[in-house]
Residue, then its C-alpha position, 0 to 999 in steps of 0.5 A: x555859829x560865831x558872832x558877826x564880828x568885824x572891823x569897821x571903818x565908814x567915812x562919808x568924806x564928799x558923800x551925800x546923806x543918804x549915801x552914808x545911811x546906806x552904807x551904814x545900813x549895809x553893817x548895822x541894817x536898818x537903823x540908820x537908814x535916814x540920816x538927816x542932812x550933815x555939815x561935815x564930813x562923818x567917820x566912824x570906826x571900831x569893831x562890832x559883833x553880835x551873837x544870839x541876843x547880845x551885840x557888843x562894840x569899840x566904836x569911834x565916831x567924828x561928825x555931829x549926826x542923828x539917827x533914828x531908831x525903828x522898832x526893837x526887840x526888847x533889849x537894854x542897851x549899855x553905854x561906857x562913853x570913852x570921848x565926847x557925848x551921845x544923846x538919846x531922845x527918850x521922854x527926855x534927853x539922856x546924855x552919856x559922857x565921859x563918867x555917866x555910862x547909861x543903861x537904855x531900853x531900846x524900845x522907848x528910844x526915838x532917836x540918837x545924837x551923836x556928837x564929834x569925837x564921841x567914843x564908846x564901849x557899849x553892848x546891847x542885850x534882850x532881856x530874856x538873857x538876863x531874865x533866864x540867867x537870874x532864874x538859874x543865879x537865884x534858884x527862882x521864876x523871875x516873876x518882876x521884869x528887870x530894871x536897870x539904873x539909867x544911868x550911873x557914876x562910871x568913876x566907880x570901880x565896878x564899871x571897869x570889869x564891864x570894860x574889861x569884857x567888851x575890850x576883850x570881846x572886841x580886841x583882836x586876841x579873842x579871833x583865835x579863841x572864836x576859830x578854835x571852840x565853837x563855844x566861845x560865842x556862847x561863853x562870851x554872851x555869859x560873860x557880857x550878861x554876868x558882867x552887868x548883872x554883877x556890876x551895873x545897879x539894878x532890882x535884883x542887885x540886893x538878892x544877887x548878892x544876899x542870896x535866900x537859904x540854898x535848902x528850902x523848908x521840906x513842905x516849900x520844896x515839896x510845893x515848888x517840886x509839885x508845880x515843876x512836875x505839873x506845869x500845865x496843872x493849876x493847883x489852889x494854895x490849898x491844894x498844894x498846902x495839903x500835899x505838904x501837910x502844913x497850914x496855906x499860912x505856913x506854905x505861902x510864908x515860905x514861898x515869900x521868905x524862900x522864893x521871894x514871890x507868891x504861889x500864883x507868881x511862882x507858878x505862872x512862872x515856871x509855866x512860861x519857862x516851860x512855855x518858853x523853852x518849848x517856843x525855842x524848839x520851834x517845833x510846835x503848831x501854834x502859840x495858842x496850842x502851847x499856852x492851852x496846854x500849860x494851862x493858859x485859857x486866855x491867849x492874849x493875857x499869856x502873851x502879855x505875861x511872856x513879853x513883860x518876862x522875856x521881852x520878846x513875843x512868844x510868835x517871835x521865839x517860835x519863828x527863831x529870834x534874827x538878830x538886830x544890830 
């Protein structure tokens, strides 16, 4: 499947309001469908594209307007600011500009100002993408949610590799490369995620790059084996401690040095990894029959453990994740 990639050019010269929120709307949905009154004439242009979870764009923006923003997936958006500001309304106002590149949870955002002349380079991301692709970088369950740095210098040089990917992601030499593989979607999506995870400050930046001993200790890996092999069981400390042969001291030491977690933690993880694994298949009956049979006896407190790990519901991951833009 190939991202929705295209070139845009919208300008709202002698066009009513709400004639520039549907034509918006009809490229990016409905995300600017109410468009306040405007005094000037708006035109944005650029290139946009989405695939799978990840939205990436070159955008372009003349005329002062502000859009309001429905509810979301649970995706972060990036913003590089090349020109003028944009202002998100959270608790508080948060301006990007030129130097101040942001990172912002889509589902705390109610609205978006955008000034004239405002340029960007931005993508927006589900957090599942980085909560998996951490687990597979660190060799663990990721037990905390991620959190990113709101916002941050862009003077640093570590912010011009995440240009580099979403300027090739929207220049035009990367068309030929999506006709020919029909993996490039996907490659492009890992290398926007890594790109931010290597580049932009967040919880897990220190363990990314101080990484834990790739061997664990033979009573840990024994431990971890046992809760990978039987996911829906749910095995006491202790139990686990005798199968290894050593103290529950010793065990839960080595979970905290190796995995960086608890016991419990590390295996209420793995079981909503395979929860979620078995929820994109989409061939399963219910929700609840996947979390009674991993173990889960309280629905509603599992559903809350997915959505905190993967920032979507697990009902949304079997109906089949539909893109936002």
């Amino acid at each position: 499947m190939h991202p929705t990639r295209k070139q845009i050019v919208i300008r709202s010269t002698d066009m009513a309001a709400d004639d520039f929120g549907g034509l918006f709307s009809k490229v990016f949905g409905n995300l600017y469908a109410d468009v306040p009154s405007i005094g000037t004439p708006i035109s944005i242009a650029g290139v946009y594209g989405r695939h799978e979870g990840v939205s990436f764009r070159h955008m372009h923006y003349r005329g002062d307007f502000t859009v309001q923003i429905p509810d979301l997936n649970d995706e972060i958006t990036f913003v590089i600011p090349t020109a003028g500001r944009i202002i998100f309304n959270l608790a508080d106002e948060t301006v990007g500009r030129p130097q101040v590149g942001l990172a912002v949870e889509k589902t705390q955002v109610r609205s978006v100002r955008f000034t004239d002349g405002h340029g960007q380079y931005g993508m927006s991301i589900r957090r599942g993408l980085f909560t998996a692709r951490l687990a597979t970088l660190l060799g663990r369950p990721i037990v905390r949610p991620i959190r990113f740095e709101p916002q941050v210098d862009l003077s640093s040089p570590a912010f011009d590799g995440i240009k580099a990917v979403v300027g090739f992601a929207t220049g035009v030499e990367v068309d030929a490369l999506m006709n020919a593989s029909a993996l490039m979607p996907t490659r492009l999506q890992e290398m926007l995620v890594d790109a931010v995870l290597e580049s932009w400050p967040h919880n897990y930046s220190h363990p990314l790059r101080t990484p834990g001993p790739s061997i664990a200790p033979r009573h840990v890996r024994l431990a971890m084996d046992y809760i990978q092999s039987h996911p829906q069981c749910l095995v006491s400390g202790t139990e686990l401690a005798e199968l290894s042969n050593v103290s529950l001291r010793a065990l839960q030491e080595g979970f905290r040095r190796f995995a960086g977690t608890s016991i419990v933690e590390y295996q209420r993880q793995v079981r909503l990894e395979r929860a979620y694994q078995t929820l994109k298949t989409g061939d399963v009956q219910s929700v609840t029959t996947v979390a009674h049979g991993l173990g889960f006896s309280n629905v509603g407190r599992f559903c809350q453990y997915f959505q905190n790990a993967y920032g979507v519901s697990p009902q949304a991951v079997r109906n089949g994740l539909r893109g936002r833009h």
